[in-house]
PQR file of N, CA, C, O and H, with PARSE charges and radii, in Angstrom:
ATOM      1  N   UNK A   1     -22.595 -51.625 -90.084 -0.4000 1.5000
ATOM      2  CA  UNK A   1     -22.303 -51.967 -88.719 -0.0000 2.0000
ATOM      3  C   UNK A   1     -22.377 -53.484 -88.602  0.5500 1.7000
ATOM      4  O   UNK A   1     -23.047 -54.294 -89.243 -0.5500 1.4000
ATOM      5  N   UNK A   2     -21.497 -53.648 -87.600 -0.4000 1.5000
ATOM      6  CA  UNK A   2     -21.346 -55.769 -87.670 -0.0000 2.0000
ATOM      7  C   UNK A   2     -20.815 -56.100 -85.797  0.5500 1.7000
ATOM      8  O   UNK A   2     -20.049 -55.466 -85.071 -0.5500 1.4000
ATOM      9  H   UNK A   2     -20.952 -52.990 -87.080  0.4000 1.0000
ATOM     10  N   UNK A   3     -21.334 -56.896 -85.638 -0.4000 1.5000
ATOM     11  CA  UNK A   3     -20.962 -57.484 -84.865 -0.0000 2.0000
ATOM     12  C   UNK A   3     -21.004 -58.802 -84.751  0.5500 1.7000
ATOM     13  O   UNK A   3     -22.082 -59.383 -84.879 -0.5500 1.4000
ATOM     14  H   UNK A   3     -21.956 -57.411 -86.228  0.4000 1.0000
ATOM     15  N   UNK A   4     -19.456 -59.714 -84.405 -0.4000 1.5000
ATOM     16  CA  UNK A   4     -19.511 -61.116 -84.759 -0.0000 2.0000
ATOM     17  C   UNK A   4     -18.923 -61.797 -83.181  0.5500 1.7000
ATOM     18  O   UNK A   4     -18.145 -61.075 -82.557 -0.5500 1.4000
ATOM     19  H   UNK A   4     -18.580 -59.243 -84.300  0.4000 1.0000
ATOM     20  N   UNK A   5     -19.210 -62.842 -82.708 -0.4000 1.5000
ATOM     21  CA  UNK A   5     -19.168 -63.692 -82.243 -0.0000 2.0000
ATOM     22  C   UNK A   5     -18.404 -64.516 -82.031  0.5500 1.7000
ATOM     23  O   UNK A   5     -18.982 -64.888 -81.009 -0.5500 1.4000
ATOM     24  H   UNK A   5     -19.842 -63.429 -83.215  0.4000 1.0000
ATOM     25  N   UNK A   6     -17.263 -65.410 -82.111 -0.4000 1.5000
ATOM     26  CA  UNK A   6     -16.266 -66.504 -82.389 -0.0000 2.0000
ATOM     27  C   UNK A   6     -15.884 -67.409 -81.293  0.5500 1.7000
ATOM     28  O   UNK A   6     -16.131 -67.189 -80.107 -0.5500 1.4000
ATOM     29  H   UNK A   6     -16.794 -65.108 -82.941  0.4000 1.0000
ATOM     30  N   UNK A   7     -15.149 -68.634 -81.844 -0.4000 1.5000
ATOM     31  CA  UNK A   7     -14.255 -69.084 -80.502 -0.0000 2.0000
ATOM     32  C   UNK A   7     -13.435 -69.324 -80.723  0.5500 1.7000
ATOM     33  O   UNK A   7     -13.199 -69.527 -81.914 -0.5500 1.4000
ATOM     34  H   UNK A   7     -14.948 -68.813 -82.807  0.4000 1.0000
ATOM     35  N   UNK A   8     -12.268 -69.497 -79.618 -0.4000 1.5000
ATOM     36  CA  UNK A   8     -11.015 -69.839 -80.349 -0.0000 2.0000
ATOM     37  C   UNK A   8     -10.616 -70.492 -79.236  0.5500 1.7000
ATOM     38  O   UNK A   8     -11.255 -70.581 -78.187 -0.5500 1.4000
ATOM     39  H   UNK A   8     -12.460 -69.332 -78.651  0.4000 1.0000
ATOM     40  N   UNK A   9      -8.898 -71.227 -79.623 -0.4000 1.5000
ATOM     41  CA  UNK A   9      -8.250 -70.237 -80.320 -0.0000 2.0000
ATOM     42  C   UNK A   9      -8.556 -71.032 -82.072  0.5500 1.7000
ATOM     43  O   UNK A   9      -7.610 -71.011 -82.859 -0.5500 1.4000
ATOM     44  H   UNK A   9      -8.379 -71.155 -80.475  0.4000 1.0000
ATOM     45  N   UNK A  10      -9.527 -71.496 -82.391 -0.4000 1.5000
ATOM     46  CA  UNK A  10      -9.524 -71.727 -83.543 -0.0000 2.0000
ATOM     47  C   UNK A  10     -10.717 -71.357 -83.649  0.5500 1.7000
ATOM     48  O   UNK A  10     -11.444 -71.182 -82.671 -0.5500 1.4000
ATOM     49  H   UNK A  10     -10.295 -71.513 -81.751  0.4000 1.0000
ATOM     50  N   UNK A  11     -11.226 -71.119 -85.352 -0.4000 1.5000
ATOM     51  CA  UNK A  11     -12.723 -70.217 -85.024 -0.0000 2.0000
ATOM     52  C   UNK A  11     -13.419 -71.784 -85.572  0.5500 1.7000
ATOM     53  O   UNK A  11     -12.989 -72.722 -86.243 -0.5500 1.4000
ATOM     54  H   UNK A  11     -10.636 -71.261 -86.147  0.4000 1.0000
ATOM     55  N   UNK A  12     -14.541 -71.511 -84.972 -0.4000 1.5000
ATOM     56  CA  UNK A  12     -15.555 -72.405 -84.918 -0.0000 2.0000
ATOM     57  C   UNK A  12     -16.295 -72.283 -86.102  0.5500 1.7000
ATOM     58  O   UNK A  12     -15.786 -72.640 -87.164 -0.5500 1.4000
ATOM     59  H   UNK A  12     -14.891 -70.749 -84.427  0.4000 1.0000
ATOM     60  N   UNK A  13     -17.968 -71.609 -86.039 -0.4000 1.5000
ATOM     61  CA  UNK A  13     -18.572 -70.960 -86.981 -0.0000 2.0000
ATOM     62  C   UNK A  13     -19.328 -69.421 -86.289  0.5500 1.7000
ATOM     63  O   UNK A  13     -20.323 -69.429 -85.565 -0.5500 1.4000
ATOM     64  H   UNK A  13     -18.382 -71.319 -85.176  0.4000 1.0000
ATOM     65  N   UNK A  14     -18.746 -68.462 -86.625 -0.4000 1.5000
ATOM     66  CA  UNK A  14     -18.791 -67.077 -86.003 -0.0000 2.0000
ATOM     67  C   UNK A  14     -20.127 -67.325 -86.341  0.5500 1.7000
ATOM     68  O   UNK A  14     -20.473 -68.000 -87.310 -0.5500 1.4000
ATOM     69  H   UNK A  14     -17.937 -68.455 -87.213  0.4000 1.0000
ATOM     70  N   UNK A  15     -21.058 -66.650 -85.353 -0.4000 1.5000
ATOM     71  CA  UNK A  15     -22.550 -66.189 -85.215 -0.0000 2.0000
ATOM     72  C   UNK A  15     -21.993 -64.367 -85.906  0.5500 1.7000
ATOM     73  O   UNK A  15     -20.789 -64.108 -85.896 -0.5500 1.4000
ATOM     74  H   UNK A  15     -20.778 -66.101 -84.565  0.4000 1.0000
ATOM     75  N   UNK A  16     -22.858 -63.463 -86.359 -0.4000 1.5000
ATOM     76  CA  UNK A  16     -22.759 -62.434 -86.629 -0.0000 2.0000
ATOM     77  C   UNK A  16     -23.998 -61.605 -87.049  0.5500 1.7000
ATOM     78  O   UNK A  16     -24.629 -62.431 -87.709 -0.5500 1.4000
ATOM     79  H   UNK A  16     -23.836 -63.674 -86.367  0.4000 1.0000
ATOM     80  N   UNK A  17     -24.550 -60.725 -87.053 -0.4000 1.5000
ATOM     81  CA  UNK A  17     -25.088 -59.632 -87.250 -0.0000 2.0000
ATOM     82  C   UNK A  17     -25.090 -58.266 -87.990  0.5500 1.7000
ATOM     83  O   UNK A  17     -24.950 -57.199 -87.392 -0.5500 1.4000
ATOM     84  H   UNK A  17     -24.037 -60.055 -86.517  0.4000 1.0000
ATOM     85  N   UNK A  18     -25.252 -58.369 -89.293 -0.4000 1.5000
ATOM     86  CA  UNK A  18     -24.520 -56.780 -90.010 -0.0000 2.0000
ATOM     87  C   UNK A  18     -25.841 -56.923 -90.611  0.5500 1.7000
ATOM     88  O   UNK A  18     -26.633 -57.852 -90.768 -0.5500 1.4000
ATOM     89  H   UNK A  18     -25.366 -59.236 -89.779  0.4000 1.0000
ATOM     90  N   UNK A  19     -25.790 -55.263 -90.989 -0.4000 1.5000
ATOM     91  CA  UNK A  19     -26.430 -54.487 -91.848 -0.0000 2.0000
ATOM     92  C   UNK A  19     -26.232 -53.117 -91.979  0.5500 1.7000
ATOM     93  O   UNK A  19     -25.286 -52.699 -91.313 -0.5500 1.4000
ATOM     94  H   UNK A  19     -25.146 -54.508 -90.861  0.4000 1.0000
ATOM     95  N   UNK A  20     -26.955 -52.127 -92.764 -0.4000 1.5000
ATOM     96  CA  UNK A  20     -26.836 -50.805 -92.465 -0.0000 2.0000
ATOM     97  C   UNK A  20     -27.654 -49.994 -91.370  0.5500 1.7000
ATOM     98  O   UNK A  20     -28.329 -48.984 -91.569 -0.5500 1.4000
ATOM     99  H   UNK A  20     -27.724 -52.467 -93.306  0.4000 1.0000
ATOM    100  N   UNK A  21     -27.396 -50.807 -89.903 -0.4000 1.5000
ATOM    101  CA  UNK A  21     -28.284 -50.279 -89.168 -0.0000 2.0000
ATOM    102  C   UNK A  21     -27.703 -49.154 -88.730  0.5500 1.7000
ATOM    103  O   UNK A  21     -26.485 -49.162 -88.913 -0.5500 1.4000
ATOM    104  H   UNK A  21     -26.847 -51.627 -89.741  0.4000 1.0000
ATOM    105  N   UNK A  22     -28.398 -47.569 -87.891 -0.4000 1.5000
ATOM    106  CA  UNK A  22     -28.307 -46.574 -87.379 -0.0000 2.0000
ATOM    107  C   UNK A  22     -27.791 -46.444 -85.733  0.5500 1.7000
ATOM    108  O   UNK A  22     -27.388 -45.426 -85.170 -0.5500 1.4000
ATOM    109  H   UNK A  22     -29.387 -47.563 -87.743  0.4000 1.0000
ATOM    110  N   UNK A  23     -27.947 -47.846 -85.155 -0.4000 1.5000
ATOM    111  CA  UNK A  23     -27.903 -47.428 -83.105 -0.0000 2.0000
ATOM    112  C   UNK A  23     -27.192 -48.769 -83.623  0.5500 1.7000
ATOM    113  O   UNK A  23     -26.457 -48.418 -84.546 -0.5500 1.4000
ATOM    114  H   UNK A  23     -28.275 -48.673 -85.612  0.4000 1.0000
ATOM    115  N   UNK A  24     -27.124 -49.734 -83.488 -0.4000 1.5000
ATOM    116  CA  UNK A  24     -26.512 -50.787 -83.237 -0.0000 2.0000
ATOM    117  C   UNK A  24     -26.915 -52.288 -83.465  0.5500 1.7000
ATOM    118  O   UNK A  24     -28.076 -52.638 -83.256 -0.5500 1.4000
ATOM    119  H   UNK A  24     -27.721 -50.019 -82.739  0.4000 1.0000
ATOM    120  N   UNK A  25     -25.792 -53.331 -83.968 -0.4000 1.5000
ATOM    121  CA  UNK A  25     -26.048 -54.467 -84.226 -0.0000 2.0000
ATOM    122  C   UNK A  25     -25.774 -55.365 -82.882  0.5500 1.7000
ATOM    123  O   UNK A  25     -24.944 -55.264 -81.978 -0.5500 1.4000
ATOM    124  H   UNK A  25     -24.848 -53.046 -84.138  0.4000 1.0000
ATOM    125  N   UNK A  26     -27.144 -56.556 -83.227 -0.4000 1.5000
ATOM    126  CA  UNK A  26     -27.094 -57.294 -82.407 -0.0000 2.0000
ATOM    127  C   UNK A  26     -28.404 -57.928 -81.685  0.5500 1.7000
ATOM    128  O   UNK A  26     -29.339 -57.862 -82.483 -0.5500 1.4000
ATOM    129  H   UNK A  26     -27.818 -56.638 -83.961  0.4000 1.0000
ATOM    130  N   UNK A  27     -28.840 -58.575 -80.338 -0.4000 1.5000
ATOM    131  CA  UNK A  27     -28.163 -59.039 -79.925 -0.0000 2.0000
ATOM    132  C   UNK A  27     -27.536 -60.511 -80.742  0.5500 1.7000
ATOM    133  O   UNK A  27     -28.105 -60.841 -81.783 -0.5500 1.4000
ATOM    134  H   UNK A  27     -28.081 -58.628 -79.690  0.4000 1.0000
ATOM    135  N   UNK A  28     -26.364 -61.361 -80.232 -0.4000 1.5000
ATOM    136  CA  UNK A  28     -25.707 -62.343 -81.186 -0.0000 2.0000
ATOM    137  C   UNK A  28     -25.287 -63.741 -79.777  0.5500 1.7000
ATOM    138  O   UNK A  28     -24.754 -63.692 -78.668 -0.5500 1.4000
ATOM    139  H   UNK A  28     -25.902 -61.093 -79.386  0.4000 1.0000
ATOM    140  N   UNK A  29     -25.727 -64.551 -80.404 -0.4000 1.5000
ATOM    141  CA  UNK A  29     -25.647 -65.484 -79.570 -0.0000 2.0000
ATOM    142  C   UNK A  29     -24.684 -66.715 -80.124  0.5500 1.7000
ATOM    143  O   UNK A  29     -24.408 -66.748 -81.323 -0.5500 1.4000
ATOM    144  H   UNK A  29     -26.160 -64.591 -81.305  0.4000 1.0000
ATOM    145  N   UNK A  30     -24.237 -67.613 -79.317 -0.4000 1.5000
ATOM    146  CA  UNK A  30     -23.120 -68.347 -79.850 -0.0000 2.0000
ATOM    147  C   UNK A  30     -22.973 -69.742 -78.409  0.5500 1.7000
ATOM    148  O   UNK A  30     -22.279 -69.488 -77.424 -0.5500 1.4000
ATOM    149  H   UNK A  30     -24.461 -67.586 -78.343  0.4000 1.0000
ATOM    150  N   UNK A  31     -23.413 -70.553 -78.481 -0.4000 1.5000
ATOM    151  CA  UNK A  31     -23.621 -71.802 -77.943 -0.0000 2.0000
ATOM    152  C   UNK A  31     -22.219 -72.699 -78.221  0.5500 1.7000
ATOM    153  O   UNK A  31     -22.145 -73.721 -78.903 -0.5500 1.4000
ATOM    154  H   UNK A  31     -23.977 -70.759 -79.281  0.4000 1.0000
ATOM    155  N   UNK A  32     -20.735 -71.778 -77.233 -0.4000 1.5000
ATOM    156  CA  UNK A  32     -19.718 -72.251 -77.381 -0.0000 2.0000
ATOM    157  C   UNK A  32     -19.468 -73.840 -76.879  0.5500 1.7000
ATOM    158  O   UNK A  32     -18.608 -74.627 -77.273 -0.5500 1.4000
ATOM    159  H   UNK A  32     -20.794 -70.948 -76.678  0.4000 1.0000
ATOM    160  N   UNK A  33     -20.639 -74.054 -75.762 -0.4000 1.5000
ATOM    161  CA  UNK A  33     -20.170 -75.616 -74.813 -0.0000 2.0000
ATOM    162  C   UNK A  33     -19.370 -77.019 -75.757  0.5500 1.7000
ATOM    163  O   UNK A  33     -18.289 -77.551 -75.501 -0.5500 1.4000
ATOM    164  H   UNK A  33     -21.338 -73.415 -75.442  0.4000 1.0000
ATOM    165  N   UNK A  34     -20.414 -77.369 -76.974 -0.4000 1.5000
ATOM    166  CA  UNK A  34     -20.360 -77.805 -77.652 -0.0000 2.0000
ATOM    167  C   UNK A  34     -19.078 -78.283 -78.839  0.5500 1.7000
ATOM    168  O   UNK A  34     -18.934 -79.355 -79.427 -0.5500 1.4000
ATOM    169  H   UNK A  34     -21.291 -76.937 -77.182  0.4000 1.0000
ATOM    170  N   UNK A  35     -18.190 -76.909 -78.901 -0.4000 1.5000
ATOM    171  CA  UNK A  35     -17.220 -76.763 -79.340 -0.0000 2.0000
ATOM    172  C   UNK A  35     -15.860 -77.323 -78.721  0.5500 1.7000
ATOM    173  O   UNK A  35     -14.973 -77.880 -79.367 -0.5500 1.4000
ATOM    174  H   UNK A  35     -18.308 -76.038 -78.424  0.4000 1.0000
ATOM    175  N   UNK A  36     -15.861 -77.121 -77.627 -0.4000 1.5000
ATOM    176  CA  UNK A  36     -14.667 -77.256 -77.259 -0.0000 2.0000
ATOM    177  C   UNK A  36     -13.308 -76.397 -77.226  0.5500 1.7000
ATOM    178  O   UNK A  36     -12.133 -76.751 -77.311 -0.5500 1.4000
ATOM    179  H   UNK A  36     -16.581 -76.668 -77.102  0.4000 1.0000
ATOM    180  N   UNK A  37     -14.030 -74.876 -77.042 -0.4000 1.5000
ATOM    181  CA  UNK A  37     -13.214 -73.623 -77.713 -0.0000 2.0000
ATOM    182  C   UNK A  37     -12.512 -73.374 -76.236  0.5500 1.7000
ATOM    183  O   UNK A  37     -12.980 -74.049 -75.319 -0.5500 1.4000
ATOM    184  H   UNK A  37     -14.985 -74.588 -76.974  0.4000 1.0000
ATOM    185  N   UNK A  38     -11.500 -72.522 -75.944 -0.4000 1.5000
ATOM    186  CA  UNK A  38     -11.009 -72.470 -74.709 -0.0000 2.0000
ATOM    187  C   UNK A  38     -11.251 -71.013 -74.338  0.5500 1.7000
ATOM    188  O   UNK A  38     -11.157 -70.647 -73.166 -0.5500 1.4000
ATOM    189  H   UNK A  38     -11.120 -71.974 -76.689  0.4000 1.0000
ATOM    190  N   UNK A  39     -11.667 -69.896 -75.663 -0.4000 1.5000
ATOM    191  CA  UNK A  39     -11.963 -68.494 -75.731 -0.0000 2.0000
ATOM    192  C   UNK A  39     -13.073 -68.327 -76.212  0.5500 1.7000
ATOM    193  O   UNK A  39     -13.590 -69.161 -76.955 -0.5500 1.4000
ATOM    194  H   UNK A  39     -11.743 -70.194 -76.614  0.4000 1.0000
ATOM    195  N   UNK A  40     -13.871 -66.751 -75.728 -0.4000 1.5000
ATOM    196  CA  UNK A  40     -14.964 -66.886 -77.082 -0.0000 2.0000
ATOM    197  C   UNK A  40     -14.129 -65.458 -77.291  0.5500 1.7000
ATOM    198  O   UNK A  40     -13.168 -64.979 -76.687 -0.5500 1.4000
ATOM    199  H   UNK A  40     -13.451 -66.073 -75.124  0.4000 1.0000
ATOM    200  N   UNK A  41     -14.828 -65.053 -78.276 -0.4000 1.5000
ATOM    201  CA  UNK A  41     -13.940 -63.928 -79.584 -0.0000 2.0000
ATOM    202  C   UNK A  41     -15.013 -62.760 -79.727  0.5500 1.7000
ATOM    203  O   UNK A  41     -16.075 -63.375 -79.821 -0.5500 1.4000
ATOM    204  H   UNK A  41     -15.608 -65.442 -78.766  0.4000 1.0000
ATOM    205  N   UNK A  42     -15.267 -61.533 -79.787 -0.4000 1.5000
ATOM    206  CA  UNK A  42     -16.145 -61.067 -80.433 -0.0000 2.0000
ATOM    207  C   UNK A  42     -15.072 -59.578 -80.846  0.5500 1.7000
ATOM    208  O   UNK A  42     -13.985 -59.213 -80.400 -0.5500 1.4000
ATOM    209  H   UNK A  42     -14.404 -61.033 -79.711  0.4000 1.0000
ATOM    210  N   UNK A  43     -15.956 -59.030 -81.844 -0.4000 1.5000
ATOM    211  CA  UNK A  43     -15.344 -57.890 -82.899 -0.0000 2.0000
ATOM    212  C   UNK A  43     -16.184 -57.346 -83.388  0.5500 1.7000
ATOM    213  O   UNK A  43     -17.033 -58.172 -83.725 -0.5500 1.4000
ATOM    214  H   UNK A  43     -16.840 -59.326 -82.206  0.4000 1.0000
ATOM    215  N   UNK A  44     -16.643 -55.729 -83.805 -0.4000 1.5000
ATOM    216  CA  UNK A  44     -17.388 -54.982 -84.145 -0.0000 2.0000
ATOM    217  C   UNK A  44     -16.525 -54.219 -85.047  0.5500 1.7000
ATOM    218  O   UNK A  44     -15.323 -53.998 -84.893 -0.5500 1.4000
ATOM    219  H   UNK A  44     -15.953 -55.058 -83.532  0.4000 1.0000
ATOM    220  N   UNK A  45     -17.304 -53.830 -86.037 -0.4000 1.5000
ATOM    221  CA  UNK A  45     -16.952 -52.975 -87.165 -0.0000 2.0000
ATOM    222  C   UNK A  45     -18.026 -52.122 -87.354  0.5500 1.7000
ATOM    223  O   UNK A  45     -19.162 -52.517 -87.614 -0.5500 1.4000
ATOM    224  H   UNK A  45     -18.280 -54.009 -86.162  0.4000 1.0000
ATOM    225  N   UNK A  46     -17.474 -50.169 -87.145 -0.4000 1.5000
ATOM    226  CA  UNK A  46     -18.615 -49.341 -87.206 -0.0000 2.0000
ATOM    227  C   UNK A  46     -17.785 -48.648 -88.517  0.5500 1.7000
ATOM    228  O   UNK A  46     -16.664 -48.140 -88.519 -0.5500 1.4000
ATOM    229  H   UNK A  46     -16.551 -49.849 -86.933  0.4000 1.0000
ATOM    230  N   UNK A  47     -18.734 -48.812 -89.607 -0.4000 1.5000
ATOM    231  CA  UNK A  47     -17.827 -47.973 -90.880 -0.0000 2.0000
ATOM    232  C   UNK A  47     -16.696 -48.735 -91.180  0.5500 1.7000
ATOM    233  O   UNK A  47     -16.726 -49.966 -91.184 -0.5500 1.4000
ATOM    234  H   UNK A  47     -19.645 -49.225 -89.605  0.4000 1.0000
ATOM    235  N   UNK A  48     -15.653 -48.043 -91.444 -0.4000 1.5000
ATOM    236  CA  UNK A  48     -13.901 -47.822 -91.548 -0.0000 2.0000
ATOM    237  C   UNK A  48     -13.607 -48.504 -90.082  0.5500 1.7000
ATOM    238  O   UNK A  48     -12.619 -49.233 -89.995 -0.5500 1.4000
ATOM    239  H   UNK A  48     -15.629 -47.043 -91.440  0.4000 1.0000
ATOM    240  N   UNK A  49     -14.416 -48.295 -88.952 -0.4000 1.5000
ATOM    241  CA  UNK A  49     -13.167 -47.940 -87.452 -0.0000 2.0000
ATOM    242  C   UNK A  49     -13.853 -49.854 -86.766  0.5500 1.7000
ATOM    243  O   UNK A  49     -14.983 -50.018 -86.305 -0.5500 1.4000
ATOM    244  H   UNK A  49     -15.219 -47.703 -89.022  0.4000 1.0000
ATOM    245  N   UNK A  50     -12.870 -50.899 -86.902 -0.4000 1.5000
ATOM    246  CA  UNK A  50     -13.027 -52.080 -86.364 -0.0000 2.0000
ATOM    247  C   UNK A  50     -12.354 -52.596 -84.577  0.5500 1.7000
ATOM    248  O   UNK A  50     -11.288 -52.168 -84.137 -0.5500 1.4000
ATOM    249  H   UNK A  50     -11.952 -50.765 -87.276  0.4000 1.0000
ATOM    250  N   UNK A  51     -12.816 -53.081 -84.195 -0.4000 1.5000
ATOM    251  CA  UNK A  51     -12.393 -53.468 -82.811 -0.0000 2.0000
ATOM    252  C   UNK A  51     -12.503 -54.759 -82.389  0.5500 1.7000
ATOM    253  O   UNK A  51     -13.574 -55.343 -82.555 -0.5500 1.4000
ATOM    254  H   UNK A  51     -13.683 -53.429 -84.553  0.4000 1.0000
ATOM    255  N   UNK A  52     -11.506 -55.348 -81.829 -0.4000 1.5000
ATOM    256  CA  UNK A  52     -11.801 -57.094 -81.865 -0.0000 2.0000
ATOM    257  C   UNK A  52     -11.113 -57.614 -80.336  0.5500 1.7000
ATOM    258  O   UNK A  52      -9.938 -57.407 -80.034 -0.5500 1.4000
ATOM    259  H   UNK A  52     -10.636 -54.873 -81.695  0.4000 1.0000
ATOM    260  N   UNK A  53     -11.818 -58.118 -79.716 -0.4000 1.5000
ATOM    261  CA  UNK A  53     -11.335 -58.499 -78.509 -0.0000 2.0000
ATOM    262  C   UNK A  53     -11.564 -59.762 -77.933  0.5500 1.7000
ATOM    263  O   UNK A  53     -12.710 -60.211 -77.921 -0.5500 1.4000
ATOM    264  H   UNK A  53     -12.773 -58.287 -79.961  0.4000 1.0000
ATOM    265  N   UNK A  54     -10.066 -60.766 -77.169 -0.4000 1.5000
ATOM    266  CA  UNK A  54     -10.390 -61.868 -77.093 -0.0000 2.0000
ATOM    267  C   UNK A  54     -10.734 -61.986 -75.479  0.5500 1.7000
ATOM    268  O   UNK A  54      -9.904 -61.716 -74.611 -0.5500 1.4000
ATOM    269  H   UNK A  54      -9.135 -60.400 -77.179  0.4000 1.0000
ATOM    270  N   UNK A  55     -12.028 -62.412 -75.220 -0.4000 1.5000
ATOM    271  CA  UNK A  55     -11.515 -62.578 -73.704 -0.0000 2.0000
ATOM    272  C   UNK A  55     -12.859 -63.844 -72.915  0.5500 1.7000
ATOM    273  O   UNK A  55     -13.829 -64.203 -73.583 -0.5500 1.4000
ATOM    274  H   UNK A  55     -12.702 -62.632 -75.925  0.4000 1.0000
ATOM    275  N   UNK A  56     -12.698 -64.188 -71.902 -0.4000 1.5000
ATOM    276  CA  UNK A  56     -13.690 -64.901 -71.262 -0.0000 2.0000
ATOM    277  C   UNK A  56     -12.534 -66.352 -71.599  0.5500 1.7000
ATOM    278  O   UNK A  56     -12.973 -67.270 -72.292 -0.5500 1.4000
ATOM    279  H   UNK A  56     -11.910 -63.897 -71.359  0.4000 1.0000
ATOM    280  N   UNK A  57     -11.754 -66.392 -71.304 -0.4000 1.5000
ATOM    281  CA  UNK A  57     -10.961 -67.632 -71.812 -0.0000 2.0000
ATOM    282  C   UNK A  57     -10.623 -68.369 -70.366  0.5500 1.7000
ATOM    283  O   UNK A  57     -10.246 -67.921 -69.284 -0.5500 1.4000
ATOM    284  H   UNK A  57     -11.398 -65.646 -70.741  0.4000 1.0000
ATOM    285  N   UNK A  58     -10.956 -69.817 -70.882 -0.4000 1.5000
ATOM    286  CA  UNK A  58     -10.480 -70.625 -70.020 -0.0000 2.0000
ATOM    287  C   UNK A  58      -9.224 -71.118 -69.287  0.5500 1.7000
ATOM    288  O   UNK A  58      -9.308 -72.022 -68.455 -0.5500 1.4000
ATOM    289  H   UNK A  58     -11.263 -70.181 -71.761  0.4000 1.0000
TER
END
Protein backbone atom coordinates (compact mmCIF):
# COMPACT_ATOMS: atom_id res chain seq x y z
CA UNK A 1 0.00 0.00 0.00
CA UNK A 2 1.46 3.67 -0.94
CA UNK A 3 0.40 6.80 -0.79
CA UNK A 4 2.34 9.79 -2.42
CA UNK A 5 2.06 13.40 -2.35
CA UNK A 6 3.35 15.73 -5.39
CA UNK A 7 3.18 19.10 -7.09
CA UNK A 8 2.86 20.09 -10.25
CA UNK A 9 2.50 20.68 -12.96
CA UNK A 10 6.11 19.65 -12.54
CA UNK A 11 6.92 17.24 -9.67
CA UNK A 12 8.84 18.71 -7.03
CA UNK A 13 10.08 16.00 -4.47
CA UNK A 14 6.92 13.63 -3.78
CA UNK A 15 6.57 13.09 0.11
CA UNK A 16 5.26 9.30 0.23
CA UNK A 17 4.42 6.53 2.54
CA UNK A 18 4.51 2.65 1.55
CA UNK A 19 4.80 -0.46 3.15
CA UNK A 20 2.99 -3.71 3.64
CA UNK A 21 0.53 -2.15 5.82
CA UNK A 22 -3.16 -3.85 6.49
CA UNK A 23 -5.85 -0.44 7.00
CA UNK A 24 -3.90 2.18 5.40
CA UNK A 25 -0.92 4.41 4.49
CA UNK A 26 -0.22 7.63 5.73
CA UNK A 27 -0.71 10.45 7.22
CA UNK A 28 1.81 12.41 4.33
CA UNK A 29 2.62 15.85 4.43
CA UNK A 30 4.12 18.10 1.73
CA UNK A 31 5.03 21.91 2.42
CA UNK A 32 4.07 22.99 -1.28
CA UNK A 33 4.43 27.15 -0.48
CA UNK A 34 7.97 27.00 -1.08
CA UNK A 35 7.87 25.43 -4.44
CA UNK A 36 6.11 27.38 -6.49
CA UNK A 37 3.81 24.45 -7.77
CA UNK A 38 0.38 25.69 -9.16
CA UNK A 39 -1.21 21.91 -8.20
CA UNK A 40 -0.60 19.53 -5.48
CA UNK A 41 -0.86 15.77 -6.85
CA UNK A 42 -1.60 12.83 -4.71
CA UNK A 43 -1.99 8.91 -5.84
CA UNK A 44 -2.49 5.69 -3.95
CA UNK A 45 -1.64 2.28 -4.92
CA UNK A 46 -3.58 -0.69 -3.07
CA UNK A 47 -1.92 -4.00 -4.58
CA UNK A 48 -2.36 -4.16 -8.54
CA UNK A 49 -5.46 -1.40 -8.34
CA UNK A 50 -3.64 2.48 -8.50
CA UNK A 51 -5.51 5.86 -8.40
CA UNK A 52 -4.01 9.30 -9.00
CA UNK A 53 -5.69 12.55 -8.79
CA UNK A 54 -4.78 16.12 -9.61
CA UNK A 55 -6.59 18.71 -7.80
CA UNK A 56 -6.44 21.84 -5.29
CA UNK A 57 -4.86 23.84 -8.24
CA UNK A 58 -4.37 27.32 -8.50
Amino acid sequence: MEVTLDTGPTSGKPERDYSSYSTYAGPVYLDASKSGAQCLEWSGTIDIYYDSVRGLCS
